[in-house]
C-alpha positions as CSV (number, residue, x, y, z in Angstrom):
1,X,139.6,-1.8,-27.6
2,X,137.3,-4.5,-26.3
3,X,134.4,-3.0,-27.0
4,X,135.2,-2.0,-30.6
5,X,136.0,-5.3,-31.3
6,X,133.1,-6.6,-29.8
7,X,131.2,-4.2,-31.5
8,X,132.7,-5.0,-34.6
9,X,132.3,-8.4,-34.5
10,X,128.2,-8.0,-34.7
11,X,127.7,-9.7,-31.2
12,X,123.9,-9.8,-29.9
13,X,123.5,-7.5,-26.2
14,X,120.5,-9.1,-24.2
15,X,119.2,-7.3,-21.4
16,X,119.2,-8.7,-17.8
17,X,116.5,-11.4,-17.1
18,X,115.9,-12.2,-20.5
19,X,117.0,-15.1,-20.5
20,X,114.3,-16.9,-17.8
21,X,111.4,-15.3,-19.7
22,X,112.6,-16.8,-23.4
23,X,112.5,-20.4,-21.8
24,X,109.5,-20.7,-19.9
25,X,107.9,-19.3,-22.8
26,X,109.9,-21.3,-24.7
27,X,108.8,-24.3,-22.8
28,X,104.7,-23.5,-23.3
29,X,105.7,-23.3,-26.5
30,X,106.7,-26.5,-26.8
31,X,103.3,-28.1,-25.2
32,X,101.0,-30.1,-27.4
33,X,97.6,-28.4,-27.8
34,X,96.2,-30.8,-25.0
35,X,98.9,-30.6,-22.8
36,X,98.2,-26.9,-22.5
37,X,94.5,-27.5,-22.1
38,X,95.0,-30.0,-18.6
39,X,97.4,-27.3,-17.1
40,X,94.6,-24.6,-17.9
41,X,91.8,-26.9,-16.2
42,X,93.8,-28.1,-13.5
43,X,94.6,-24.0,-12.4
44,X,90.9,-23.9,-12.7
45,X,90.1,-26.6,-10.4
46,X,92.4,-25.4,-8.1
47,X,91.4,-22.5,-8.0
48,X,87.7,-23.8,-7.5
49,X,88.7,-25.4,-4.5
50,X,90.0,-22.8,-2.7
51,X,87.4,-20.6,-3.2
52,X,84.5,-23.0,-2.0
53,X,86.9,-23.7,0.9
54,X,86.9,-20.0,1.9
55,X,83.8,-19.4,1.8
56,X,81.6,-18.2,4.9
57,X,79.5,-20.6,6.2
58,X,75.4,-19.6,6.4
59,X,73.4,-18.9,9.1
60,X,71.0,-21.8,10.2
61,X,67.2,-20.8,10.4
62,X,64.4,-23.0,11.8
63,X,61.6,-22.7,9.4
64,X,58.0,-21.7,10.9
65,X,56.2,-23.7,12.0
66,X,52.3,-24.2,10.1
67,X,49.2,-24.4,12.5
68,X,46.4,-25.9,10.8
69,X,43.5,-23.5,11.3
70,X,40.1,-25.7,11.8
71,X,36.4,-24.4,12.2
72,X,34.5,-26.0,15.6
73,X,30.4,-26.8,16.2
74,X,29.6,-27.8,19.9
75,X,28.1,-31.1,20.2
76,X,24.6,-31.4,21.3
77,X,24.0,-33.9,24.1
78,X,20.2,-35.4,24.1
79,X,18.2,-38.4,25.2
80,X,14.9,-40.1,24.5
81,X,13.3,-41.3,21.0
82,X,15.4,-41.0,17.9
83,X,13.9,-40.1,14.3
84,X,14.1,-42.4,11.8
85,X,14.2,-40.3,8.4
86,X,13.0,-41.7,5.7
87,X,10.4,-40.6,2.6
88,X,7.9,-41.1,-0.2
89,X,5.8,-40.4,-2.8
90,X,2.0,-39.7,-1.4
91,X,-1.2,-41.7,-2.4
92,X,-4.7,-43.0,-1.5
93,X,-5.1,-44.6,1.3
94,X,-8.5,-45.9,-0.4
95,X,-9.7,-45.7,-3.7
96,X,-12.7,-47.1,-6.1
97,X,-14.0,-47.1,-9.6
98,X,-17.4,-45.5,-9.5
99,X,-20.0,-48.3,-11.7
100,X,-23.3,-48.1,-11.8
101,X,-25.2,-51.8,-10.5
102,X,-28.1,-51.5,-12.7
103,X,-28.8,-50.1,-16.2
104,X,-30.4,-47.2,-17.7
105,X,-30.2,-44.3,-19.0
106,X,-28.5,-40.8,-17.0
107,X,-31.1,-38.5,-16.3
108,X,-28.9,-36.6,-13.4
109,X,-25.5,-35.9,-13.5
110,X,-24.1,-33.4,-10.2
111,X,-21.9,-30.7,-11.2
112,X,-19.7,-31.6,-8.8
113,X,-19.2,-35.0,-10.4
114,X,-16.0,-33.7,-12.4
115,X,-11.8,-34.7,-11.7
116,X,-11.2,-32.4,-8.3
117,X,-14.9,-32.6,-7.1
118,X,-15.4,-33.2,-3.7
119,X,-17.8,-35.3,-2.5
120,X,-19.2,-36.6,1.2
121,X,-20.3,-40.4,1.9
122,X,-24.0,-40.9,1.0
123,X,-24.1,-38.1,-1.8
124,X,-25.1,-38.4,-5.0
125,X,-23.4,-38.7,-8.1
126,X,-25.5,-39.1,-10.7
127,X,-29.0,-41.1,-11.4
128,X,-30.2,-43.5,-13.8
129,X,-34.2,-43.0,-15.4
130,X,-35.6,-44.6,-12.5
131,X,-39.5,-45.0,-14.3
132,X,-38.9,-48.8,-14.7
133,X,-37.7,-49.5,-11.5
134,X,-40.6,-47.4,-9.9
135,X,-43.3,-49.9,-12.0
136,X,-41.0,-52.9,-10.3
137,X,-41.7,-51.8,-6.8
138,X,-45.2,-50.9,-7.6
139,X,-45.7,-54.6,-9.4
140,X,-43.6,-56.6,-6.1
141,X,-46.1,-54.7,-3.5
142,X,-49.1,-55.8,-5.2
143,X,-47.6,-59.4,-5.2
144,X,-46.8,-59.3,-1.2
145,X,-50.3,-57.5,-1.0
146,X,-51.6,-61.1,-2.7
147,X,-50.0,-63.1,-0.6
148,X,-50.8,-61.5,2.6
149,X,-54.6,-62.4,1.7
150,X,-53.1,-65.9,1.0
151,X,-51.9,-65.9,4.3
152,X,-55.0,-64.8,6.1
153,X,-56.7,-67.4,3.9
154,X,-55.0,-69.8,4.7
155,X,-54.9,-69.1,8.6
156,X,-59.0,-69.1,8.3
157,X,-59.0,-72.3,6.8
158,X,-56.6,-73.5,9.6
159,X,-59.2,-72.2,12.4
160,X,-62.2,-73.6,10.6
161,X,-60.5,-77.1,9.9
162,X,-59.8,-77.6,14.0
163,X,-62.6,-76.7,14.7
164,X,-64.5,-78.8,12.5
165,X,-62.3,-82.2,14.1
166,X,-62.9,-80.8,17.5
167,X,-66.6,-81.3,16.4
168,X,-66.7,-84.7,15.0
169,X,-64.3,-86.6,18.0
170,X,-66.7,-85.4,20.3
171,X,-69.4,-86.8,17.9
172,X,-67.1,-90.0,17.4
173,X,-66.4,-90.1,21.3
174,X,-62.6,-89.9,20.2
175,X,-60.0,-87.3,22.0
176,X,-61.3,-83.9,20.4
177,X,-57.5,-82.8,20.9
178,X,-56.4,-81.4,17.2
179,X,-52.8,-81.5,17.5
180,X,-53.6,-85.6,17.4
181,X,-54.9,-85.1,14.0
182,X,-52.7,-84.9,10.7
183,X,-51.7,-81.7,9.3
184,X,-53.3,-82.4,5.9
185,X,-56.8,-82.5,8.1
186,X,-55.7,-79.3,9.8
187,X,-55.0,-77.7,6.0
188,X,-51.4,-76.7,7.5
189,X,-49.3,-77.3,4.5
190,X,-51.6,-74.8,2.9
191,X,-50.6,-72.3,5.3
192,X,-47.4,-72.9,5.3
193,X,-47.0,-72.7,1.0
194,X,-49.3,-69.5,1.4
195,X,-46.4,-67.8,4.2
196,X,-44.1,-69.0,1.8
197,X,-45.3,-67.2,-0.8
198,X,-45.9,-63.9,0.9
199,X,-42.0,-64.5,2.2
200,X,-41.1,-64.7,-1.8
201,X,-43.8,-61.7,-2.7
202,X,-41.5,-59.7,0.4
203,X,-38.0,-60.5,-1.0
204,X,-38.9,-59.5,-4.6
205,X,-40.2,-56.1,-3.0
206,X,-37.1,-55.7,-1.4
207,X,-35.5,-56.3,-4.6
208,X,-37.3,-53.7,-6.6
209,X,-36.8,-51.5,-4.0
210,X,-33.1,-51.8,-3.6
211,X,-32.6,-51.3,-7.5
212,X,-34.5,-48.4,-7.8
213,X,-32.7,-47.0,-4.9
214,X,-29.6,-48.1,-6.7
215,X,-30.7,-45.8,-9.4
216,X,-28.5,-43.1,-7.2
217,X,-24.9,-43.8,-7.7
218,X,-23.4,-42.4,-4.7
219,X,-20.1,-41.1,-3.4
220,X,-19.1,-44.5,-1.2
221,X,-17.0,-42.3,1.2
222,X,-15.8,-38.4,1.8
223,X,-13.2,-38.1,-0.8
224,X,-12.2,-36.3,-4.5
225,X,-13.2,-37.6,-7.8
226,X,-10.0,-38.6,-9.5
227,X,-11.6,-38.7,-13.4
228,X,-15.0,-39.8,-14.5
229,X,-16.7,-40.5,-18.4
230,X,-20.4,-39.9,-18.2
231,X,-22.6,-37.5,-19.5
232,X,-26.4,-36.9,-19.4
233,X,-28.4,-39.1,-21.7
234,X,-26.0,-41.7,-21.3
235,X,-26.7,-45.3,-21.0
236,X,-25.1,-47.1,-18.6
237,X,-24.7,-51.0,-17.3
238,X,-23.9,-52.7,-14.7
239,X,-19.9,-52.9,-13.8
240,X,-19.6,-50.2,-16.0
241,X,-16.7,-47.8,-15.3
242,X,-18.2,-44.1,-15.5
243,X,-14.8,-42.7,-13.3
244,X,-12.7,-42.9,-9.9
245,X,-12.7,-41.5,-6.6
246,X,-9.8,-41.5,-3.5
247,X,-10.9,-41.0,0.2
248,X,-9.4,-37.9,1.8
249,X,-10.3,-39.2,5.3
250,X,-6.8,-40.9,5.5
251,X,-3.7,-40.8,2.4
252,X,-0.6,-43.0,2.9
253,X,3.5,-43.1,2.0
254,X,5.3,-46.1,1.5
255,X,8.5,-45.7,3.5
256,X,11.3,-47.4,1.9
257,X,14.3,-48.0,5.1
258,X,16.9,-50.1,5.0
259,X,17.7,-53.3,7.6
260,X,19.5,-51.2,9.4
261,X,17.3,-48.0,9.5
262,X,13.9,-50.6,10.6
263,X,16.1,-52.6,13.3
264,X,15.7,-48.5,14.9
265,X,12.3,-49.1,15.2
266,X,11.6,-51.2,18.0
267,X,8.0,-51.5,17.7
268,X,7.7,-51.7,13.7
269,X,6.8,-55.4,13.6
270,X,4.3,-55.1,16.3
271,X,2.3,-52.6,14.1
272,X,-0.7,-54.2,13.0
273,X,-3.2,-53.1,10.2
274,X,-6.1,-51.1,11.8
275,X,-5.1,-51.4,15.0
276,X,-4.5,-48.1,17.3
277,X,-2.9,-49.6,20.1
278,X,-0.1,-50.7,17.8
279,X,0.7,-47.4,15.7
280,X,4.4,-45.6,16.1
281,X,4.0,-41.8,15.4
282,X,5.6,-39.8,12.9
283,X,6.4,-36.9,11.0
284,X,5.2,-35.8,8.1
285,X,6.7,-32.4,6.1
286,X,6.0,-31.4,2.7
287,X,6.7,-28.5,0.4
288,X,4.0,-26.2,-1.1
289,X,4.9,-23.1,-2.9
290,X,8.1,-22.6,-1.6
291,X,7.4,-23.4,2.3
292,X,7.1,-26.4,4.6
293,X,4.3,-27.8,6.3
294,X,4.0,-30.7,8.8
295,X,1.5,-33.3,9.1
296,X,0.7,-35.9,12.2
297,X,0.8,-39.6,10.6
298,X,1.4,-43.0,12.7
299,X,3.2,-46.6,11.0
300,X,0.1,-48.9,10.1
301,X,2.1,-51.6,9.2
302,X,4.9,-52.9,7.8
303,X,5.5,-55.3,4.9
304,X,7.2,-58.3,6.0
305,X,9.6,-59.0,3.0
306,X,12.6,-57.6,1.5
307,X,12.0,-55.6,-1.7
308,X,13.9,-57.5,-4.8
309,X,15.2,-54.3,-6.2
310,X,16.0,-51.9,-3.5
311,X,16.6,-55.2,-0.5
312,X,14.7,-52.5,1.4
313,X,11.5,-52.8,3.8
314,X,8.5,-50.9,2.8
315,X,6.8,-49.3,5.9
316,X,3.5,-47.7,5.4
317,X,2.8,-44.4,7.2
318,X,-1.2,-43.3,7.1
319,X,-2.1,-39.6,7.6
320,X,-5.6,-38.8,8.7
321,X,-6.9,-35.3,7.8
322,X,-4.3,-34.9,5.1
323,X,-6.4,-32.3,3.5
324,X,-7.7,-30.1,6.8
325,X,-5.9,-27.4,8.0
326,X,-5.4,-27.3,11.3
327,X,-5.2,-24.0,13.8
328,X,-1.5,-23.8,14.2
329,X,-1.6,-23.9,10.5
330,X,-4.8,-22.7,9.3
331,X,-2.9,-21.9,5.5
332,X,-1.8,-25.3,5.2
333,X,-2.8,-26.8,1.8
334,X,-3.6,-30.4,1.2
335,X,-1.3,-33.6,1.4
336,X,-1.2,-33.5,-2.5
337,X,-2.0,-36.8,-4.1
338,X,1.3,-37.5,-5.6
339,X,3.4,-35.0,-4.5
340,X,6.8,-36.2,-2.3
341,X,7.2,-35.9,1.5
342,X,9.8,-36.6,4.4
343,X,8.6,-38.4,7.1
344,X,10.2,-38.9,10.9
345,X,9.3,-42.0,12.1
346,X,9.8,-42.6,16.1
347,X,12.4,-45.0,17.1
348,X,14.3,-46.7,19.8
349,X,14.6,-44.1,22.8
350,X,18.5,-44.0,23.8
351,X,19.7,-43.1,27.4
352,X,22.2,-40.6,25.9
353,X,23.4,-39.3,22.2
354,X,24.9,-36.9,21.1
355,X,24.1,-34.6,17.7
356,X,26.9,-33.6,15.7
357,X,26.9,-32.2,11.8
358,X,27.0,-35.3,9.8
359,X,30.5,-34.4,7.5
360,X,32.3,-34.6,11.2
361,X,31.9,-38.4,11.7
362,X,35.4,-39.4,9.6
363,X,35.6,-42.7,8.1
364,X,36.8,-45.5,10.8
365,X,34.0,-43.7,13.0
366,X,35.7,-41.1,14.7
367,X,35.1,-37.2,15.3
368,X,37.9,-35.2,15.5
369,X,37.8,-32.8,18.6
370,X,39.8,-29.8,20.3
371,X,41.2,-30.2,23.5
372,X,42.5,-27.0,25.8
373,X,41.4,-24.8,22.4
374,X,44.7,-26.0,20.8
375,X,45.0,-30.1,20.8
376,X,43.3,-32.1,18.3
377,X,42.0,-35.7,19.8
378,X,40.6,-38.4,17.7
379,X,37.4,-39.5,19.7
380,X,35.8,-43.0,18.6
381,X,32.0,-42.8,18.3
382,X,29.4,-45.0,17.1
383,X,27.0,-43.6,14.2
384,X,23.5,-44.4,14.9
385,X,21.1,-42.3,12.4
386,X,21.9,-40.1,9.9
387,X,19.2,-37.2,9.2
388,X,19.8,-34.5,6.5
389,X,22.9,-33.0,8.1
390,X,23.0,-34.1,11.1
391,X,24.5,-37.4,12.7
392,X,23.0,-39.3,15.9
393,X,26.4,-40.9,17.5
394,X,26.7,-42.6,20.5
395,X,30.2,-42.2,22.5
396,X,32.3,-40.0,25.2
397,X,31.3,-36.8,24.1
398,X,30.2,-34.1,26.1
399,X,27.6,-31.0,25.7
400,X,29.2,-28.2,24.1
401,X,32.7,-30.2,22.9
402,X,34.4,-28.6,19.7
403,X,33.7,-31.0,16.8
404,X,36.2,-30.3,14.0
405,X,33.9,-29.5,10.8
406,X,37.1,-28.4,8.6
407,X,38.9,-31.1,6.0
408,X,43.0,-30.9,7.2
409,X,45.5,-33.0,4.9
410,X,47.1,-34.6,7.2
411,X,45.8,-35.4,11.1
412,X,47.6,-36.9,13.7
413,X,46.3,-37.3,17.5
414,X,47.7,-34.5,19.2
415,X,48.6,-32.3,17.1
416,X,48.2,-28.4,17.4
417,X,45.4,-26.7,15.8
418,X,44.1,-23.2,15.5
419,X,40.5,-22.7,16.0
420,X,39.3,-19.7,13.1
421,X,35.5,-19.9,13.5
422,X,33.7,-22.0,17.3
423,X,29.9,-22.5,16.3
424,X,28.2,-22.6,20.0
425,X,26.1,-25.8,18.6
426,X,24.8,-27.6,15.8
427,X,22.2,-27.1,13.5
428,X,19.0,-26.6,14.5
429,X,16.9,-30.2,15.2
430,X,13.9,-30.9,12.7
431,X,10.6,-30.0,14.9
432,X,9.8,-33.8,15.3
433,X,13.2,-33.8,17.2
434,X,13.0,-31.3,20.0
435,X,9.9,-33.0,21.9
436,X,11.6,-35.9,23.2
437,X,15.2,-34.7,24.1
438,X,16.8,-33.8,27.3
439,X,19.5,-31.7,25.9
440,X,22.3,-30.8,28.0
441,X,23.4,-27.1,28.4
């Protein structure tokens, strides 16, 4: 009965639960738009949260740690006379311009008088017509012939006027003693004009002769005939240049060094100009074709002032024999004229050094060394000479220490370093080196 009625009366029948569902969608319903947003984010953030809080925690690893790796060279330990490096462009020691001293015409030219001729002292160049000179001497030995009868002339007259006053004092009863009589009586003036004049006969001889002989222009020393502009038929004059010549007995470099580079010469401003007991050895090494060759040379001298461009000191270094070759080095060619050289001068001689390669002396002056094959040590040197690659230091190193040659970022004193490649010692020493060093083994 209920039921029919209820039925009958059209009455909605909800299921169970229904109702809880229709309002909380009811109520998300009825958010704003941005409401809804901020409850969406917040879940989010939430859950965010817990997740990152969950999370394992990872395993801590210490990262490995980096060893430089650095490449050694034992230092060489030596004593005596450093090397002063230094070098130079080579010329002359001596040279002239050829000129004749009289005139004439060339009737003689040597074939050897060319640019690259060689030439010893005394022989001859070329000669000028000598004919007139010949009649000169001819016409000055009659003259001296002249006066010699003058002379003997005269010295008769002399004999035949004392013994004329010896004569007539006796006669007179006066002292018959001629050197009491007056030269005029005694016809001695006469004499002496007629000496005179065989004295002035003489010298013009000597003249004539010494321009005929001058006909012969001759080579002045042993040397090389740089140019020369005179042919056969030529005339010539006095003072005329006919060419140039350099000695090859001795050639010379002018040594540019720094303050510092001379004040390692002890001895430099003792050297005097032609003067053996004052010359400092050195060095000399050239290139020719591809190879090196050495020469003996010694410090003449020194110029005592300051170059204006270069504020350097010019040291001259002579080379005798520049253009022999010698038994150790019968192929050597000549010190070319011209051509650049090193040269090794000899300088202060030092108790100790040491020689390490030149790129391991660090700014500051320091070398950077390996201790117990794995510790790096900053050692404080002093640098004394630089030569090509190599450095001259003075400080506490010993023979054979590891010198770091490697470039590292970063260096600190102590650190731990790898040695890749040990070098047992440095570069070999320039030849001019090894002969005065004590090295230690």
């Amino acid at each position: 009965m209920d039921n029919g009625s209820m039925e009958s009366n059209g009455s909605p029948v909800e299921a169970p639960g229904t109702d809880g569902e229709s309002q909380t969608r009811g109520r998300l319903v009825g958010l704003r738009p941005w409401q809804q947003g901020l409850l969406v984010l917040g879940v989010g953030v939430v859950g965010f949260g817990a997740l990152f809080g969950l999370r394992p925690s990872p395993t801590e690893l210490e990262p490995p740690r980096q060893i430089p790796t650095v490449t050694t060279v034992a230092a060489e330990v030596g004593s005596g006379a450093i090397r002063v490096r230094g070098s130079g462009t080579v010329r002359p020691s001596a040279e002239v311009t050829i000129a004749p001293q009289v005139s004439g015409r060339v009737t003689w030219v040597s074939s050897a008088f060319v640019s690259g001729g060689r030439f010893a002292a005394g022989q001859g160049l070329l000669r000028v017509d000598p004919a007139d000179y010949e009649n000169n001497v001819q016409a000055a030995s009659a003259q001296v012939a002249q006066a010699q009868v003058d002379v003997l002339t005269a010295e008769e007259e002399v004999a035949i006027a004392r013994d004329e006053y010896q004569r007539l004092a006796r006669r007179e009863g006066l002292d018959p003693d001629p050197d009491k009589a007056g030269a005029l009586v005694l016809r001695e003036p006469q004499l002496l004009a007629a000496r005179a004049g065989l004295q002035s006969a003489e010298a013009r001889l000597d003249d004539a002769r010494l321009s005929l002989d001058r006909t012969w222009i001759r080579a002045p020393f042993d040397g090389i005939v740089r140019d020369e502009t005179v042919d056969l038929g030529q005339f010539v004059s006095p003072g005329q240049a006919i060419g140039s010549m350099y000695s090859t007995a001795e050639v010379e470099i002018v040594v540019p060094l720094s303050d510092d580079e001379a004040a390692l010469i002890s001895a430099l401003w003792d050297a005097r100009a032609g003067q053996e007991s004052t010359r400092i050895p050195a060095e000399i090494t050239s290139d020719y074709g591809g190879q090196e060759y050495a020469w003996t040379g010694y410090v003449d001298r020194a110029e005592a002032a300051l170059d204006e461009q270069t504020r350097t000191v010019d040291v001259v270094v002579r080379i005798p024999r520049a253009f022999e070759p010698t038994q150790a080095q019968p192929d050597r060619p000549p010190l070319l004229i011209g051509s650049y050289a090193n040269v090794d001068i000899e300088g202060t001689k030092f108790d100790r050094y040491a020689i390490v390669p030149a790129a391991a002396v660090r700014d500051g002056g320091v070398v950077w060394t390996v201790e117990s094959d794995t510790l790096l040590v900053m050692m404080p040197v002093d640098l004394i000479q630089e030569v090509e690659d190599l450095a001259y230091v003075s400080g506490p190193l010993a023979a054979g220490t590891p010198i770091i040659v490697s470039a590292l970022p970063f260096v600190t004193d102590g650190m731990t370093v790898r040695t890749a490649i040990r070098l047992e010692s440095a570069p070999p020493l320039p030849a001019s080196e090894t002969a005065s060093e004590d090295v230690e083994r």
